[in-house]
N, C-alpha and C positions, 0 to 999 in steps of 0.2 A: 605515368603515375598520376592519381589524383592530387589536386590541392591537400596539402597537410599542416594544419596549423599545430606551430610551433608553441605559442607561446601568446599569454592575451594580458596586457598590465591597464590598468587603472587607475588615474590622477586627479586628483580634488585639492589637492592644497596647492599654493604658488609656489612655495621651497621646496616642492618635490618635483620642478615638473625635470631634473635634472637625469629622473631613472630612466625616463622615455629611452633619450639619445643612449645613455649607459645601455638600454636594457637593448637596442639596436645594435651596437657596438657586439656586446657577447652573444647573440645571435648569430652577427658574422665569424667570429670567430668559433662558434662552434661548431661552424658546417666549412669550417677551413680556409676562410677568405686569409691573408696575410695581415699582419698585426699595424699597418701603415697605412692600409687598406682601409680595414674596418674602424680603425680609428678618424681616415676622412668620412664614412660613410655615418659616426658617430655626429659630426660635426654639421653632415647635412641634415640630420634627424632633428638634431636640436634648432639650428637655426628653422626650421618649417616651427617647432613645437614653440621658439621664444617670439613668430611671429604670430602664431594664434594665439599665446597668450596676450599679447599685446592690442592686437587688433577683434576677436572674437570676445576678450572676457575685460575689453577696458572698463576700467570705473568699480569691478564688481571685485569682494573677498576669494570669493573661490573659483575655482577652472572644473571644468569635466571634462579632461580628456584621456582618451585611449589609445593604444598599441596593439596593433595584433603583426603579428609575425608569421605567415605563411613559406612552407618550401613548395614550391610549384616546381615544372617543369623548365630544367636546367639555370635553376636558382632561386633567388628566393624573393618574397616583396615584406616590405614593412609599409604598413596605412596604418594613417595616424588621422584620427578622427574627434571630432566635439560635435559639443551643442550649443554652442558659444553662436552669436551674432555670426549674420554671414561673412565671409572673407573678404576685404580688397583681393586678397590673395587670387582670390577668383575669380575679380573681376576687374581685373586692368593695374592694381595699385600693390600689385607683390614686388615683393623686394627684390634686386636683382641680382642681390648675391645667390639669390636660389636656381636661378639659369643659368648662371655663372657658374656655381659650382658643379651642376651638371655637365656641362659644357666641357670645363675640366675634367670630367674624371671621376669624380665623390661617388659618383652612381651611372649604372645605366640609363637609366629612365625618371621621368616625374611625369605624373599625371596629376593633376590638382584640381578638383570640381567642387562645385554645391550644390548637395540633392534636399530639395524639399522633403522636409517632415525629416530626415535621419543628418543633415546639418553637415559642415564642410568635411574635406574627405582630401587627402595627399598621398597618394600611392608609388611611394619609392622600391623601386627595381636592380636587380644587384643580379647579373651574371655569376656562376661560380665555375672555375677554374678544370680542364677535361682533359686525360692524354688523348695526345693527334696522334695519327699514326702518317702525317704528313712527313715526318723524320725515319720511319722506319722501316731499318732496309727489310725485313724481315718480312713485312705486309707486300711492300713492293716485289720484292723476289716471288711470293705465292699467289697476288695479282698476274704478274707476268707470265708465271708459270700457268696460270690459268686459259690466258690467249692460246695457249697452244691445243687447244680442246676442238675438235673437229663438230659441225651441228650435227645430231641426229635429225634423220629425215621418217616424216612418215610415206605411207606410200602413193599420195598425190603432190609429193613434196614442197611439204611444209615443215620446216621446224617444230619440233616434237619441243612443247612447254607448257607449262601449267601456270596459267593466272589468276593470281589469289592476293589479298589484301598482303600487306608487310606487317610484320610481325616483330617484336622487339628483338628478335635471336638472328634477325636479317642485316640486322646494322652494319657487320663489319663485311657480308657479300653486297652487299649497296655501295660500300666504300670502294670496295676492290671494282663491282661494276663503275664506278667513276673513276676509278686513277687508269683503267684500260680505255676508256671512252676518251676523258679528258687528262691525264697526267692530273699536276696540281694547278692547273690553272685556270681552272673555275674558282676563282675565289669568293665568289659572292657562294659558294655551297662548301661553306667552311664548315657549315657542320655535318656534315657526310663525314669529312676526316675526323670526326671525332665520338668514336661509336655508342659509349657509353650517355653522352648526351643527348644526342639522335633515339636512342633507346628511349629515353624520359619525354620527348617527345612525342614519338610512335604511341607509347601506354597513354598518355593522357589524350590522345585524339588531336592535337595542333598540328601534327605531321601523317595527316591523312593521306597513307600511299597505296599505289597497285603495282605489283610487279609480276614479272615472269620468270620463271625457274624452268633452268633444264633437268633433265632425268637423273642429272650427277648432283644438282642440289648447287649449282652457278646459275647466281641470278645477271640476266640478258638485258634486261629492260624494269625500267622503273620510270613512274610518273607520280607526283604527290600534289597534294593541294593545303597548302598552310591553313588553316581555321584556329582564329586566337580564342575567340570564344564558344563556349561547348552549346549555347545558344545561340551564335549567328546563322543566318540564312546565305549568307556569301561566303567566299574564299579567295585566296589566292593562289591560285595555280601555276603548276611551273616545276623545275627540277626535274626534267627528261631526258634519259638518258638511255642508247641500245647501243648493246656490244658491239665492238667495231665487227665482229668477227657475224653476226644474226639483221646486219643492213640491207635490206630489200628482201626481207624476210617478213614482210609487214607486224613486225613485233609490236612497235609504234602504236599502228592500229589496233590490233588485240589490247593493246592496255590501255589505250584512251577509250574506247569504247566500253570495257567493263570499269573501269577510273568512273568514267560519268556515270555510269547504274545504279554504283555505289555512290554516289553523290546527291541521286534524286532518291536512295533509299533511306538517307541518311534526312533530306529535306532542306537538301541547298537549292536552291535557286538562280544561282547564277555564280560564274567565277569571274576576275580578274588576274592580269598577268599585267607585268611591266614589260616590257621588249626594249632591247636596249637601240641605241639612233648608229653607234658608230658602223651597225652593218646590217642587213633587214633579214637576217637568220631568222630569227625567231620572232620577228614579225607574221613574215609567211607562215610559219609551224600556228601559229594563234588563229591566222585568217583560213587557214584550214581546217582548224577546228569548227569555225561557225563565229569565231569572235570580232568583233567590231572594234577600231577608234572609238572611246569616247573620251581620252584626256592628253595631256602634251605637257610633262611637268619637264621645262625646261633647264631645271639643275637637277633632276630627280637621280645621279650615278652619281656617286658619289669621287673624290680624285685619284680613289688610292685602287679603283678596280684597272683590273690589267689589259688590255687590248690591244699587246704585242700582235704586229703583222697587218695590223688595218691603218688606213691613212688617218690623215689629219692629227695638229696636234695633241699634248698632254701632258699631265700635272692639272688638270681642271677637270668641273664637275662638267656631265653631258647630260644630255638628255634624254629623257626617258618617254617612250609611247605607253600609255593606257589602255588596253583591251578589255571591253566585258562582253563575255559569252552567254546570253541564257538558257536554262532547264527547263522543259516542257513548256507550259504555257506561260507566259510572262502575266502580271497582274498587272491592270488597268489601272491609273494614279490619275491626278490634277495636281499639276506642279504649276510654279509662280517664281518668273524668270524675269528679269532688268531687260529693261528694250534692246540697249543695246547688245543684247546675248539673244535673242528671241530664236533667229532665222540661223546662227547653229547651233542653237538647243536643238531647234525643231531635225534641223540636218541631224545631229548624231543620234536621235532616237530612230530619225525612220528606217538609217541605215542598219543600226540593228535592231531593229521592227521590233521596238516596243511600246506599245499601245500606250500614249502620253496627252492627255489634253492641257495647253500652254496656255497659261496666261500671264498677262504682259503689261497689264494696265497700269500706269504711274499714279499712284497713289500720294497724298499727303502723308504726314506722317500719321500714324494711329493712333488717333485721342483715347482709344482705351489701352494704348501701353501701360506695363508695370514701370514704376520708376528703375527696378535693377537688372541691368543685364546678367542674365545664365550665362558664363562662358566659362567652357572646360580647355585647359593649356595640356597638352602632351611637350614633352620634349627627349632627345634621343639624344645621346652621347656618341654611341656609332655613324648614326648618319649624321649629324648635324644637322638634324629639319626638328621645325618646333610647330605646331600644328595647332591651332584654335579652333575650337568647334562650339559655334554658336547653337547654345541648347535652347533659351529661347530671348527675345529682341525684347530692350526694354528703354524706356527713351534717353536713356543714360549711354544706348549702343556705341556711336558714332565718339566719343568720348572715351568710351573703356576699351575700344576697337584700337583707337590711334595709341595709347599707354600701352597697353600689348605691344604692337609693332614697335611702338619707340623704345622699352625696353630689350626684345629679343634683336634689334637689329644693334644695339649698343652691345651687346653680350654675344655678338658676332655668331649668331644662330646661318646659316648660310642661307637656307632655303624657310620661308615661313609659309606655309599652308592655311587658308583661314576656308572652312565649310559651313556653309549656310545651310539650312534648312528650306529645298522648293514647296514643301508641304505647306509652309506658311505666307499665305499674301505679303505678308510684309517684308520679303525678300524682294520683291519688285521694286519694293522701295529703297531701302537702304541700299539695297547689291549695286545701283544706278548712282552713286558718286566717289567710288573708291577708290577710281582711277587718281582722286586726287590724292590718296594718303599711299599710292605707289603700287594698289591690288588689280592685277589684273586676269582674264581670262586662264585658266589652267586647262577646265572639262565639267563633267558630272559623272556621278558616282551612281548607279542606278541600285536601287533595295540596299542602299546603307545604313543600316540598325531601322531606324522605323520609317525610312522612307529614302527618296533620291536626294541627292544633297548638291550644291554648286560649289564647285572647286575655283576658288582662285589663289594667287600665286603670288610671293614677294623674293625677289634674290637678294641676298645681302651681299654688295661687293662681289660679285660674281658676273664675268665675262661671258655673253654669248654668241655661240660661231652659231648663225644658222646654216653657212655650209656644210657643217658637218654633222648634221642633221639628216641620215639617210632614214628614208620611208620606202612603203613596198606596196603601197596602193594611192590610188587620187584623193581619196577620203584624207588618206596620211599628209598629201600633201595640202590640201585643205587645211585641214588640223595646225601643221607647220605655220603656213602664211598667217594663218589669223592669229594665231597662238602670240608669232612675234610680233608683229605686227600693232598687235593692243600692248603686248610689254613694252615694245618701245612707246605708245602714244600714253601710258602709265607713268612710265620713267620721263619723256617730256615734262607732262604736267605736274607733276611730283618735283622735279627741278624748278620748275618757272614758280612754285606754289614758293619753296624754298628759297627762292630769289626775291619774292612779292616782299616775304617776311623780313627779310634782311634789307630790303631795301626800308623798308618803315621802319624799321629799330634805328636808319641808320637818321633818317629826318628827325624821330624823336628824341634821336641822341643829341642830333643839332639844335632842336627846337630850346633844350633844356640848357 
């Protein structure tokens, strides 16, 4: 389903700015959120609208700000928008009852930015509520029923099936193809079990699938690739699944191969897959595609996915591998990488041979910086990871960098992501002392919105086992060593940093 806007309000005076959150509130409730629900999601609306009043229009008579209400694909967003002065919000000094209240609950999602010339921007996210058919004996019985379906063969014996995009009327033979593949315990493909959602996905194009259908209209095989935006050039790949009953029937192959056709027709360029560490499955399935290591987010699983039957312990977040695969010819870039990153930047490009000229050169800081840093905050409710993405560097960075961190790790965010831009020289520079504020090594992100980006990584309060850390190539185990390796000499100096500090506070306390 397309984006559909619901509803657009408009605010100029200060004693009205109270309809925003009101007019949030009866949006939820109109597309059926629960009445306890939409009344917290009222509460995050305003607290966003009473800090841009405060901080965007101080000093001044009147506000301009707006609402717009869109239902999108399996729920809906409220952005709330001005023209008001740029945000702290957006640059290190938001309040943090507003990750807080994500954190809790109020909403799925905040994304908070400031875009030049159209002025700050808060885009709140709200899931809405879908029957599973994970309870239902009824879907189970007619899955079940399904297994007993003998292949048709044609006459070189091959499984007679027909491979064609997915279609929104496929939803509920995709589900049944996964509870025979996997029962319920894919839980990370919770929305398989929930058809009418998966539907709203399929139409708007974020659940770009290929599957294969037999003669009776039982779909065998499906492969998808997530695309959030109907303008990205990348994806995330993943969700493969073939009947238990059509295994070594190279189903697999048939639909990864028209899967990517329709990938380069569409004008992706590359995908991504997570692979999870507690068993190298789907590692291999990735390195057989053509895909490479390029990342190692070491609390990237979240504690609640299930991996009954594999060793090591649980109750904790794991780890997750980074694969990117690319489409036809990859594009030639100049990227700008911290010394000490140089020599495996340089390793994971070559391994998946993409054409990369590194430079590394330690720079001063740049005298024609902007006084204010661009930085855009994502944060997730479901996973608990809170993502900073450096839009552009301004010499205020290293200051609005550390208020980030120091907020989101106070607000018990678990996993914090921060992405640099390699496009920009001045990555070289700032990316080269972060280790002191606890960031360290994650990966890169190859064709990320307008370029490759460097991934680094903060755990909040979070334990890691690097034995239990399985990989399925040398690369991977590369990846591994170095990965830990820098989080520990991160987490070192980030202590001793934390030590320095307390130890002066404690002289100055004598001194006085």
């Amino acid at each position: 389903m397309p984006d559909q806007t619901l509803c657009q309000i408009r605010v100029t005076a200060r004693d009205s700015v109270g309809l925003l959150g009101c007019t949030a509130e009866d949006v939820a409730v109109l597309l059926g959120v629960a009445g306890p629900d939409a009344s917290r999601l009222r509460a995050l609306a305003q607290e966003a609208v009473e800090t841009i009043v405060r901080d965007a229009f101080e000093g001044l008579p009147n506000v301009d700000i707006s609402l717009e209400a869109q239902r999108t694909a399996g729920g809906f967003t409220v952005m709330i928008t001005d023209r008001g002065a740029p945000l702290d919000l957006a640059q290190g000094g938001y309040p943090p009852r507003l990750a807080d209240l994500i954190r809790l609950g109020f909403a799925d999602g905040l994304d908070v930015s400031y875009e030049p010339r159209r002025g700050n921007r808060v885009l709140i996210t709200k899931h809405l509520n879908y029957a599973s058919v994970a309870a239902d004996a009824e879907f189970a019985e007619a899955s079940t029923h399904e297994a007993g379906e003998r292949p048709q063969m044609d006459a070189d014996g091959e499984a007679i099936v027909e491979v064609r995009p997915m279609t929104a009327e496929d939803c509920l033979a995709v589900a049944r193809l996964f509870y025979r593949t996997y029962g319920y315990s894919a839980s990370y493909a919770s929305i398989i079990y929930e058809p009418d959602r998966l539907a709203e996905y399929v139409t708007s194009g974020r659940h770009f699938a290929t599957i294969a259908v037999t003669p009776t209209g039982r779909v065998v095989g499906h492969l998808a690739s997530s695309i959030e935006d109907p303008r990205a050039v990348t994806g995330a790949i993943g969700l493969l699944a073939v009947d238990p009953a059509y295994r070594r029937m190279h189903i697999a192959a048939k639909v990864g191969w028209a899967h990517i056709a329709r990938l380069v027709e569409r004008g992706i360029v590359g995908q991504y897959t997570e692979a999870v560490t507690v068993h190298v499955g789907s590692q291999r399935t990735a390195l057989k595609s053509g895909a490479h290591e390029v990342g190692l987010m070491l609390a990237g699983q979240t504690s609640e996915l299930d991996f009954r039957g594999f060793g090591g312990s649980s109750g904790h977040r794991r780890a997750a591998l980074i694969f990117y695969g690319h489409l036809g010819t990859p594009a030639e870039r100049t990227v700008h990488v911290p010394h000490a990153y140089r020599a495996v930047v340089e390793r994971l490009y070559a391994e998946a041979r993409l054409p990369r000229t590194v430079h590394s050169r330690f720079e001063r800081q740049p005298s024609d910086a902007k006084p204010d840093t661009r930085i855009r905050v994502t944060l997730s409710h479901e996973t608990g990871v809170a993502r900073i993405r450096v839009e552009a560097y301004g010499s205020d960075f290293l200051e609005a960098l550390q208020e980030h961190l120091r907020q989101l790790r106070l607000n018990r965010y678990d996993l914090i992501l921060v992405y640099l831009p390699m496009s920009d020289p001045a990555t070289s520079h700032y990316g080269s002392g972060l280790h002191e504020v606890g960031l360290s090594f994650c990966g890169v992100y190859p064709e990320y919105r307008d370029g490759d980006v460097l991934l680094l990584q903060s755990l909040n309060n979070v334990e890691v086992f690097p034995e239990e850390i399985n990989v399925a190539s040398e690369l991977g185990e590369f990846m591994r060593d170095f990965v830990v390796a820098d989080f520990r000499l991160a987490a070192d100096l980030a202590e001793q940093r934390s030590r320095s500090r307390a130890h002066m506070a404690r002289i100055y306390e004598a001194l006085d």
